[in-house]
VOTORKOL-322716 format. One line per field, with one value per residue (C-alpha): x, y, z; residue number from 1; chain. Coordinates in nm, 3 decimals, m for minus. Example, Ala and Ser with C-alpha at 12.3 -4.5 7.8 and 13.67 -1.06 7.14 Angstrom:
u	c(1.230:1.367)
v	c(m0.450:m0.106)
w	c(0.780:0.714)
seq	c(1:2)
mol	c(A:A)
***
This chain:
u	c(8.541:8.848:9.175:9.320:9.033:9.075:9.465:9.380:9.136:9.377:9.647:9.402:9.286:9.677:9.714:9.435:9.314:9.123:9.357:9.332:9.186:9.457:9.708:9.416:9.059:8.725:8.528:8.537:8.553:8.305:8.243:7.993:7.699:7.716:7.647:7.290:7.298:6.976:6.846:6.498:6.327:6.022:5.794:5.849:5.609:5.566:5.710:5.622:5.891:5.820:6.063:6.328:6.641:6.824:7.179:7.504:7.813:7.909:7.563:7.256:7.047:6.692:6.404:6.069:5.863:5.511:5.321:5.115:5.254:4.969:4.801:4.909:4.771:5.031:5.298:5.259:5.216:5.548:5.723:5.569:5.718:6.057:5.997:6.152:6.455:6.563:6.477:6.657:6.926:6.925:6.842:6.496:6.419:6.184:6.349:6.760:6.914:7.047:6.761:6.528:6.760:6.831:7.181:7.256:7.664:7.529:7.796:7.883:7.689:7.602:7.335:7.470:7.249:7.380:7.356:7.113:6.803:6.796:6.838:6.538:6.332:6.401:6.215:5.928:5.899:5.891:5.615:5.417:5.396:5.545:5.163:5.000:4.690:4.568:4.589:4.522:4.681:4.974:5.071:5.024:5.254:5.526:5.482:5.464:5.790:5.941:5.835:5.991:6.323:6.360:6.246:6.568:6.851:6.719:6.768:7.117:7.239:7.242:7.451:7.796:8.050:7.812:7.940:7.558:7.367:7.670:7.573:7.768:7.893:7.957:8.173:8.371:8.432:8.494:8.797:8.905:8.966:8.822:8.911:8.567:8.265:8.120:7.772:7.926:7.996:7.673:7.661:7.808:7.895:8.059:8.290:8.362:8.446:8.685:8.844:8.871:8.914:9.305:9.497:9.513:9.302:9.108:9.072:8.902:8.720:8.536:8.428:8.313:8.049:7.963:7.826:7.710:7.457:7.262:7.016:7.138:6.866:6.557:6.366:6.412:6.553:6.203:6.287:6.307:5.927:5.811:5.936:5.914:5.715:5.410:5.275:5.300:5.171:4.838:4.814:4.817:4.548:4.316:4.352:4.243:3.957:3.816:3.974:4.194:4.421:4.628:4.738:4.778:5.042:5.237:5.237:5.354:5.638:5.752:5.713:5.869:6.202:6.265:6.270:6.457:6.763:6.707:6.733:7.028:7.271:7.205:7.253:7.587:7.762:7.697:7.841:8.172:8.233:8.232:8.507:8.711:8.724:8.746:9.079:9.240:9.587:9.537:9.469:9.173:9.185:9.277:8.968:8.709:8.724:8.542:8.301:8.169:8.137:7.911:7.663:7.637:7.600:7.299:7.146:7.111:6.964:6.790:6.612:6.642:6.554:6.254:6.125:6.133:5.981:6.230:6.264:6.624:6.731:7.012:6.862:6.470:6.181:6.073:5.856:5.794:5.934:5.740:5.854:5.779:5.889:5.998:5.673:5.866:6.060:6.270:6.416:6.480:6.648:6.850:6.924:7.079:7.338:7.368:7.442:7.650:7.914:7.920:8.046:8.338:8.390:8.438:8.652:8.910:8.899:9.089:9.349:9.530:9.615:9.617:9.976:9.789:9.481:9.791:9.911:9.657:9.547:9.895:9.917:9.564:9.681:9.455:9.760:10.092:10.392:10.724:10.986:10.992:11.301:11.268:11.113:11.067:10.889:10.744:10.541:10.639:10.679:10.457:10.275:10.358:10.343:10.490:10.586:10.700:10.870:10.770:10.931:10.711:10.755:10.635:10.554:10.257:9.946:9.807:9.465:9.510:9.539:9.674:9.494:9.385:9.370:9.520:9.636:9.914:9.827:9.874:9.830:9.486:9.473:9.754:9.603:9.807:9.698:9.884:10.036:10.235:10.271:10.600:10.777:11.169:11.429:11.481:11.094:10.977:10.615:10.776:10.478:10.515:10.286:10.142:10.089:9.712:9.648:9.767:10.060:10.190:10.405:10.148:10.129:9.958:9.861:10.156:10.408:10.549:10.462:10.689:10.580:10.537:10.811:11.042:11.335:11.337:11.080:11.342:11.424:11.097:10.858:10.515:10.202:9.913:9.576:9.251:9.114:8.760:8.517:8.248:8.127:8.017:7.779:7.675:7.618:7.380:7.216:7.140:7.054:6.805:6.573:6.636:6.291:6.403:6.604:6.493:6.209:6.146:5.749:5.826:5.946:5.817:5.460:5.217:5.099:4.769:4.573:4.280:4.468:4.729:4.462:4.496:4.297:4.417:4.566:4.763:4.880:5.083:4.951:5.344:5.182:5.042:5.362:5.562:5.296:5.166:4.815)
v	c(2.956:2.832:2.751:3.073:3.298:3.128:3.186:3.582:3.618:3.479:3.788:4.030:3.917:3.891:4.289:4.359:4.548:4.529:4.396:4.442:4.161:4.132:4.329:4.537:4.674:4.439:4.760:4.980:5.391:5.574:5.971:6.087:6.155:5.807:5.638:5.654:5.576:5.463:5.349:5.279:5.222:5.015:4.981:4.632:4.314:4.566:4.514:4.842:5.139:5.397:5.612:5.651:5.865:5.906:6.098:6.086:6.156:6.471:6.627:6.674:6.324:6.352:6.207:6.116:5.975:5.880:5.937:5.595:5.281:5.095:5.342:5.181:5.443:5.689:5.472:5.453:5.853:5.869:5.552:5.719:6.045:5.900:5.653:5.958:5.948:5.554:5.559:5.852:5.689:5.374:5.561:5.398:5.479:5.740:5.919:5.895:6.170:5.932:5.869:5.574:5.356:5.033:5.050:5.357:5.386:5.419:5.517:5.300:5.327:5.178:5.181:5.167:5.025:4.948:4.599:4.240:4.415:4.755:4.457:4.246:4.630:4.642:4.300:4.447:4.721:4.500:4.247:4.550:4.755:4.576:4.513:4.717:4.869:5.122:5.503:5.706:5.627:5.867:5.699:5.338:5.396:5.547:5.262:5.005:5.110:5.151:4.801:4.648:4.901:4.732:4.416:4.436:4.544:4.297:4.012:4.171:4.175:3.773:3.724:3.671:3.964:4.233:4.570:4.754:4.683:4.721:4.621:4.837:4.553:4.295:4.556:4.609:4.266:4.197:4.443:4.398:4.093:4.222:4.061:3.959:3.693:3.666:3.731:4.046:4.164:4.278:4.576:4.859:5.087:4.761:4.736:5.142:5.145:4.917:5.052:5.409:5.414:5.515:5.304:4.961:4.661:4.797:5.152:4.975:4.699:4.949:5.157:4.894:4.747:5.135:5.121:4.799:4.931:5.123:4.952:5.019:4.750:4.871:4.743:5.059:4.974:4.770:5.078:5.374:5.260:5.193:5.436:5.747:5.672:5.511:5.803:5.973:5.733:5.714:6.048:6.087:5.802:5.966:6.291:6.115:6.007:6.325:6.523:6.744:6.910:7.042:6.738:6.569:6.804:6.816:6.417:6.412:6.679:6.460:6.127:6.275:6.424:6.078:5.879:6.112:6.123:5.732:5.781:6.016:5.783:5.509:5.720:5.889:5.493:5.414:5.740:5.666:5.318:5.459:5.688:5.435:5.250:5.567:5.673:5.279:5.351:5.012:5.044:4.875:4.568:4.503:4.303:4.503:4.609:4.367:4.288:4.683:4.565:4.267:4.496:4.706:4.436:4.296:4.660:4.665:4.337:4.299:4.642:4.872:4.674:4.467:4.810:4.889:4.598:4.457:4.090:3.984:3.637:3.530:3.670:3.610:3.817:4.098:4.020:4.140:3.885:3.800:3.907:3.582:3.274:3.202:3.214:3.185:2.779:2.934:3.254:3.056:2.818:3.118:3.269:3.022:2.930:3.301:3.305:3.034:3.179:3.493:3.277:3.157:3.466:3.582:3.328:3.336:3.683:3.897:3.646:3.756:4.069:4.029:3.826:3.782:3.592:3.389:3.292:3.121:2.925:2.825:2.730:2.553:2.373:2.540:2.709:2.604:2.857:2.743:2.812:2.745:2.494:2.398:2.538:2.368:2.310:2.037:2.139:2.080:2.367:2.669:2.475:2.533:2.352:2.446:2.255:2.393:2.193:2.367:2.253:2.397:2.307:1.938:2.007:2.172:2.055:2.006:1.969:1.972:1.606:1.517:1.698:1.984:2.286:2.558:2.940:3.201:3.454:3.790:3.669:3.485:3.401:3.181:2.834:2.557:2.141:1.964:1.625:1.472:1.566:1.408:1.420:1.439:1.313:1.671:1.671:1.865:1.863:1.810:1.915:1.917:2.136:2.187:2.560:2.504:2.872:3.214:3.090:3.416:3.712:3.972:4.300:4.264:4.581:4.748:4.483:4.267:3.893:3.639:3.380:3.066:2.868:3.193:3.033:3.360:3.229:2.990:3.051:3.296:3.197:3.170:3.106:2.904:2.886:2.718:2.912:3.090:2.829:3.096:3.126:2.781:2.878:3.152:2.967:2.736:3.033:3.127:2.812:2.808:3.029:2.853:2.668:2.410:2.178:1.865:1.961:2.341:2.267:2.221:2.575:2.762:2.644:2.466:2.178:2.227:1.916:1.875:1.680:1.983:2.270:2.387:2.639:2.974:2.991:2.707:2.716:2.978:3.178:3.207:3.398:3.684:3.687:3.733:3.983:3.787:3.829)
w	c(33.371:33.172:33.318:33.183:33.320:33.645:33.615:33.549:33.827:34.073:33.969:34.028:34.301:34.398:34.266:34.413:34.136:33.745:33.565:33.149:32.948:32.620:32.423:32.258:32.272:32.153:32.155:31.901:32.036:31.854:31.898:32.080:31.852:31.731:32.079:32.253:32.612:32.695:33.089:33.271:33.561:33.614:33.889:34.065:33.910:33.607:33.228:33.139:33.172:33.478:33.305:33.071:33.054:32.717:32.551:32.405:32.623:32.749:32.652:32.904:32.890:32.814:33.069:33.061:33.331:33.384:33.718:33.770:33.543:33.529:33.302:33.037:32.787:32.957:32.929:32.546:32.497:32.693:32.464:32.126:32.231:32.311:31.953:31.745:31.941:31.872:31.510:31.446:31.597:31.420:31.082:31.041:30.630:30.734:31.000:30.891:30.749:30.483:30.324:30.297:30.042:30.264:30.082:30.219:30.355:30.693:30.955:31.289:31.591:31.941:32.183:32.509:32.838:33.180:33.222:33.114:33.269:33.092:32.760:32.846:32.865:32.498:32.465:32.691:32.474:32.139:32.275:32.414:32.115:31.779:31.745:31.924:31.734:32.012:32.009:31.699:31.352:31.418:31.741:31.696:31.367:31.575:31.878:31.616:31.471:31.828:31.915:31.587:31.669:32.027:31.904:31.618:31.927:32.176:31.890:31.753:32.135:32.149:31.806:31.898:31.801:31.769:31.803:31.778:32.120:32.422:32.785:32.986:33.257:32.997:32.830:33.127:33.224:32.849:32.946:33.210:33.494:33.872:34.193:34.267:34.218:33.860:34.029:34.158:33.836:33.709:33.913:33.723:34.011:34.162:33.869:33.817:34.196:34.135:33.838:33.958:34.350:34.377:34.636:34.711:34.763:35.066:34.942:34.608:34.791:35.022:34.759:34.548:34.825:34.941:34.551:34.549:34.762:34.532:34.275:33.875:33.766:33.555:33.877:34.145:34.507:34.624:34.986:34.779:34.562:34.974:35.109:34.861:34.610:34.738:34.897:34.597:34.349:34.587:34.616:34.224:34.234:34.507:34.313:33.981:34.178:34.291:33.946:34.186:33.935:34.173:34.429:34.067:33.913:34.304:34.291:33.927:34.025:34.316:34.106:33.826:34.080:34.267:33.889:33.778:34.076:33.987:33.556:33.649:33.814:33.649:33.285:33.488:33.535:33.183:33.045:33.298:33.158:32.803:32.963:33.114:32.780:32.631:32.804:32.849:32.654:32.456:32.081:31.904:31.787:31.368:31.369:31.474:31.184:31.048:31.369:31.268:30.899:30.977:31.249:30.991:30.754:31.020:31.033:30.648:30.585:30.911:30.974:30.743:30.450:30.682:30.730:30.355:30.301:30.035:29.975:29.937:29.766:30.009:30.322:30.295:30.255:30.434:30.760:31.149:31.381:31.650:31.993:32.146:31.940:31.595:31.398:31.051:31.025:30.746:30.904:31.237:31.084:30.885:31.205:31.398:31.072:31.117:31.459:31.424:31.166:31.384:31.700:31.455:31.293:31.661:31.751:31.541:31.446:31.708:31.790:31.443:31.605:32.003:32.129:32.457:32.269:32.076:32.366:32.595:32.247:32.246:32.600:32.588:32.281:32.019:31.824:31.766:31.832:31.644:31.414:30.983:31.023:30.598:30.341:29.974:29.693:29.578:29.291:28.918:28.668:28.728:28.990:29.339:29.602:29.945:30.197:30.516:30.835:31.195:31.536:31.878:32.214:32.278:32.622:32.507:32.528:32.129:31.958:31.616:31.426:31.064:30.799:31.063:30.882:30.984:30.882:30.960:31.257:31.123:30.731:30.767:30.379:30.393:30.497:30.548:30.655:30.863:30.652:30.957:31.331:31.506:31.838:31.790:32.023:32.179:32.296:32.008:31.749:31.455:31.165:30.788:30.663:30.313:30.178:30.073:29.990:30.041:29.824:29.639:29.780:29.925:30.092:30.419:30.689:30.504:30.548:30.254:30.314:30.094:29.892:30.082:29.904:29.959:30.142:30.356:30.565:30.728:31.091:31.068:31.408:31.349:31.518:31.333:31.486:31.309:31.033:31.021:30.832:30.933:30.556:30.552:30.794:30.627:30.318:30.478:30.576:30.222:30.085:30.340:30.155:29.810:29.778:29.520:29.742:29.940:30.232:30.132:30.167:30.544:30.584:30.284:30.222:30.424:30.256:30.093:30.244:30.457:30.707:30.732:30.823:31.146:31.361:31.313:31.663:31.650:31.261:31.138:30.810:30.623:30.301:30.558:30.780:30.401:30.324:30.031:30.095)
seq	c(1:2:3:4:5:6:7:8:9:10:11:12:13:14:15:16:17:18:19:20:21:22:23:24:25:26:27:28:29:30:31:32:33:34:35:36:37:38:39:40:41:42:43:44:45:46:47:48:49:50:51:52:53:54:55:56:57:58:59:60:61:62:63:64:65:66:67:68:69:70:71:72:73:74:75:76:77:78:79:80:81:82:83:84:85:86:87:88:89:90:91:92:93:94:95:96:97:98:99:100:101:102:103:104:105:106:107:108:109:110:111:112:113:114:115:116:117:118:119:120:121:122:123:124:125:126:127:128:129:130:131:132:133:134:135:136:137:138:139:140:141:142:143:144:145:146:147:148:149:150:151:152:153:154:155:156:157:158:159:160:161:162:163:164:165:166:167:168:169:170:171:172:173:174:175:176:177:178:179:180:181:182:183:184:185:186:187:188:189:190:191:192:193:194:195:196:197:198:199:200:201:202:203:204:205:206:207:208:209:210:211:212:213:214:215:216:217:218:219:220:221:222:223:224:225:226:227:228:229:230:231:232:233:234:235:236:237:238:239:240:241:242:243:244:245:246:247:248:249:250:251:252:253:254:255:256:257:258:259:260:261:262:263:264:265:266:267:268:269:270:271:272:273:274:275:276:277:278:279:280:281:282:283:284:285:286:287:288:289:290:291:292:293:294:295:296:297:298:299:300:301:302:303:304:305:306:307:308:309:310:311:312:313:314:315:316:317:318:319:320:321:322:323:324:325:326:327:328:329:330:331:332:333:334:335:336:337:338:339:340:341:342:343:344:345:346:347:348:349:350:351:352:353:354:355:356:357:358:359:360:361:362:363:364:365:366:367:368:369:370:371:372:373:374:375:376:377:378:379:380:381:382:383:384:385:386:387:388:389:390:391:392:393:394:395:396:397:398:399:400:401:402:403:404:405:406:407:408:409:410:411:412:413:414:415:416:417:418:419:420:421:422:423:424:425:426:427:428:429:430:431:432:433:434:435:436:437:438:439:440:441:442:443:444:445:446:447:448:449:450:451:452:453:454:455:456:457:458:459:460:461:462:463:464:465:466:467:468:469:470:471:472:473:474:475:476:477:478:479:480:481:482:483:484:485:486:487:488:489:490:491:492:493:494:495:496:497:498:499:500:501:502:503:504:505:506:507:508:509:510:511:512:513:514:515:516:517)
mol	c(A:A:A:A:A:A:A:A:A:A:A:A:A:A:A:A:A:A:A:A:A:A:A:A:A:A:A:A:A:A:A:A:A:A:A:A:A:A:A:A:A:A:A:A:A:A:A:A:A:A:A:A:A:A:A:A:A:A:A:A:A:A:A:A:A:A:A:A:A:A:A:A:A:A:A:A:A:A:A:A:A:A:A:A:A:A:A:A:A:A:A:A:A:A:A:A:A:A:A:A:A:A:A:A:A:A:A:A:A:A:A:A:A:A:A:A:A:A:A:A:A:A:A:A:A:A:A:A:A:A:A:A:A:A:A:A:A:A:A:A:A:A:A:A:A:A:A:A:A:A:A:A:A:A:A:A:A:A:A:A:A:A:A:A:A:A:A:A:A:A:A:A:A:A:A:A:A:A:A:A:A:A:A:A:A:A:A:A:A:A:A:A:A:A:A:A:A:A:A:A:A:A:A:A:A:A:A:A:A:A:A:A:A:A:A:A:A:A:A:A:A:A:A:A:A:A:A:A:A:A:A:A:A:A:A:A:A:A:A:A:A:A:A:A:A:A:A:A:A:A:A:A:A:A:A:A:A:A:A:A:A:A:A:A:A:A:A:A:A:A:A:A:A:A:A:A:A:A:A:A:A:A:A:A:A:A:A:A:A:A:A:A:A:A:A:A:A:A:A:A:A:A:A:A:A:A:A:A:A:A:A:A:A:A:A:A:A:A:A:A:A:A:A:A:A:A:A:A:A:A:A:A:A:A:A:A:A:A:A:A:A:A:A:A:A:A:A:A:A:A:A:A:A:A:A:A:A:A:A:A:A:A:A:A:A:A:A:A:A:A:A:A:A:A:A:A:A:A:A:A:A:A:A:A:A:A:A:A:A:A:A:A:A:A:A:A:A:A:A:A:A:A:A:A:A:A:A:A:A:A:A:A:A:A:A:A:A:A:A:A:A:A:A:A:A:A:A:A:A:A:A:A:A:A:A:A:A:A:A:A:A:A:A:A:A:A:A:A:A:A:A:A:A:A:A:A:A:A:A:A:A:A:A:A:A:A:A:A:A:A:A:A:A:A:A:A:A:A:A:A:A:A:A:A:A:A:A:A:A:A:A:A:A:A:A:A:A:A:A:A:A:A:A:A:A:A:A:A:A:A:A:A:A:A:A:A:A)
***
């Protein structure tokens, strides 16, 4: 935990109550036929779903169950039903109602889960069936697609700033602050207690342990599978046995009731933390905006054009990813360049339009808070060069160091570098600052921004935090699949020498991965 998070806990726990994480919202509010709420429950030492609940808000969810999951041929009828559902959902070409064009305008949308668990059941599902060659043709097409669907979220729910795949309790504690123990706060009934028990701090704590008590995992309460389940499940086995119709259908019905109760609740806490988001009188944040833009972006390039099989230039050609490892050098190495210009698109995104954000960078010494004391020019002719002279409090802690770049909060485009940094008698930074770009007078969010040399800007208080350098990142990404620069034969072709062949199980085959033989 930072100092700052430690700071907020401490008021809660003071309040004794959730108190809100920033001046705005990180999560966008979508209606309710663009989110799919999704939950499962699994039968304990099992990967494989028992059953599966599915809906968007304020409608009836949908459920599935299977009687014994250790059939495994059961459990894939039941998934290839459901398959439909997801792809529909995440317009797969042959299933959205926008057509297969991978450069369709494809409006947002979010699958919503309860918490890590119901996450790592997506991965289940992609290694089970993204290869899966078992059924008839109709059914191992549909599974296949499923397990490449699953495979897709479960991948998109580790880059940082994603707005696609939401995890219920990390959106809540995203939030919000609770008076409680980090390892407390995966349990979603735990953190709804919290948030919407009226009275104070004994009223809330009570009810949050009464519904700590009840499992919300995709593993089911190890009592309730003892205790009310077992009978059934070997009554549905000792019926299968002696091909008793009858005792089968009564154990399915009972099976089928308890996972259901269980599907129920857990699908009923997801639906009320989309509420309380839903009704929290913050706005949205400016720049999530852009965070939708990029999922989007990632849905595009990353599934729907992998499942047209289209090759793109700047983004690599069109394979399955494996479920287990990174198979393909190239698109790991893509990836984590990827990944790594999200995390800095994320982090200096939001603060441009969140005072709270500007304010623990300032007090952590990651952004400077002062006032334009001089503004002037010291270009020649039509060239312009603007200098500007800032004073912040010196008591501050500071990070930045001369030549640190730096840009305006609330006018992003206008970077700035830091020439000198200088403590005056009056215990003051003292920083003269040259206008690097952004220069000219500009309309930004509806408000008129002068030109940096504008004298106007004197007495003006600013805030400057570091700029994004996220496209830097992204560039690398690109360049990564250009297969003319120094080492491309390590991660685009496999050297065509005796000492290089491998046995199939160990070596990786690129061209069939790329689909080029």
């Amino acid at each position: 935990m930072t100092a700052d998070e430690v700071i907020r806990r401490l008021r809660s726990f003071e309040k004794g109550r959730p108190l809100p994480n920033g001046e705005t919202l990180r999560i966008p509010r979508l209606d309710a036929d663009q989110v799919l709420v999704l939950a499962f429950v699994k039968m304990g030492g099992e990967s494989a779903p028992w059953g599966l609940s599915w809906g968007h808000p304020g409608k009836k969810a949908e459920l599935l169950t299977v009687a014994e999951p250790r059939t495994r041929d059961d459990v894939a009828e039941m998934m290839a039903q459901f398959a439909p559902v997801l792809l529909k959902h995440l317009s797969h070409p042959q299933y959205s109602r926008f057509g297969p064009d991978p450069d369709a305008r494809i409006p947002p949308f979010q699958v919503w889960v309860l918490n890590q668990s119901h996450l790592e059941m997506l991965h289940h599902l992609a290694y089970s069936y993204t290869f899966t060659r078992f059924g008839d043709a109709s059914r191992v097409t549909r599974l296949q697609a499923l397990g490449r669907a699953c495979g897709w979220l479960f991948r998109e729910s580790q880059r940082p700033g994603q707005l696609t795949v939401i995890a219920a309790t990390r959106a809540l504690t995203e939030t919000y602050t609770f008076p409680a123990e980090t390892t407390r706060q995966g349990h979603l009934g735990f953190l709804l207690a919290w948030l919407q028990t009226k009275g104070g701090r004994d009223a809330r704590m009570q009810a949050a342990e009464t519904a700590e008590r009840l499992s919300i995992a995709s593993n089911l309460d190890p009592k309730v599978e003892r205790e009310e389940l077992q009978q059934y499940v070997e009554a549905y086995d000792e019926a299968r046995t002696k091909n008793d119709s009858g005792q089968i259908e009564r154990a399915r019905k009972r099976i089928h009731k308890i996972l259901g109760e269980e599907l129920s609740r857990r699908i009923d806490l997801t639906v009320e933390a989309l509420k309380a988001i839903a009704i929290d009188k913050r706005r949205e944040n400016g720049g999530l905006a852009v965070l939708v833009k990029e999922s989007l972006t990632e849905h595009r390039l990353q599934y729907r054009r992998i499942e047209q099989r289209i090759d793109d230039k700047d983004d690599g050609p069109a394979f399955t990813p494996s479920p287990e490892t990174d198979r393909y050098p190239a698109a790991a190495a893509s990836r984590y360049y990827v990944h790594e210009a999200s995390q800095e698109q994320l982090e200096t995104l939001l603060v441009h339009d969140d005072r709270e954000l500007q304010a623990q960078l300032v007090g952590s010494g990651q952004a400077i808070s002062g006032v334009i004391r001089e503004v002037r020019d010291e270009g020649e002719g039509r060239k312009k060069i603007p200098i500007w002279v800032v004073e912040s409090d010196g008591e501050l802690p500071l990070r930045f160091r001369e030549d640190s770049a730096v840009c305006v909060v609330g006018v992003p485009n206008r970077q700035l570098r830091i020439r000198s940094i200088e403590k005056t008698p009056e215990q003051k930074y003292r920083f003269e600052l040259e206008v690097t770009q952004g220069k000219r007078e500009r309309n930004e969010n509806g408000r008129t921004v002068p030109a940096a040399e504008s004298k106007a800007l004197n007495s003006q208080r600013v805030v400057l935090v570091k700029p994004s350098m996220d496209q830097i990142a992204r560039r690398k990404s690109y360049l990564i699949w250009k297969k003319d620069t120094p080492g491309a034969w390590l991660t685009h072709e496999v050297p065509r020498v005796r000492d290089a062949e491998l046995p199939d199980d160990v070596g990786e085959n690129l061209d069939q991965m790329r689909g080029t033989k």
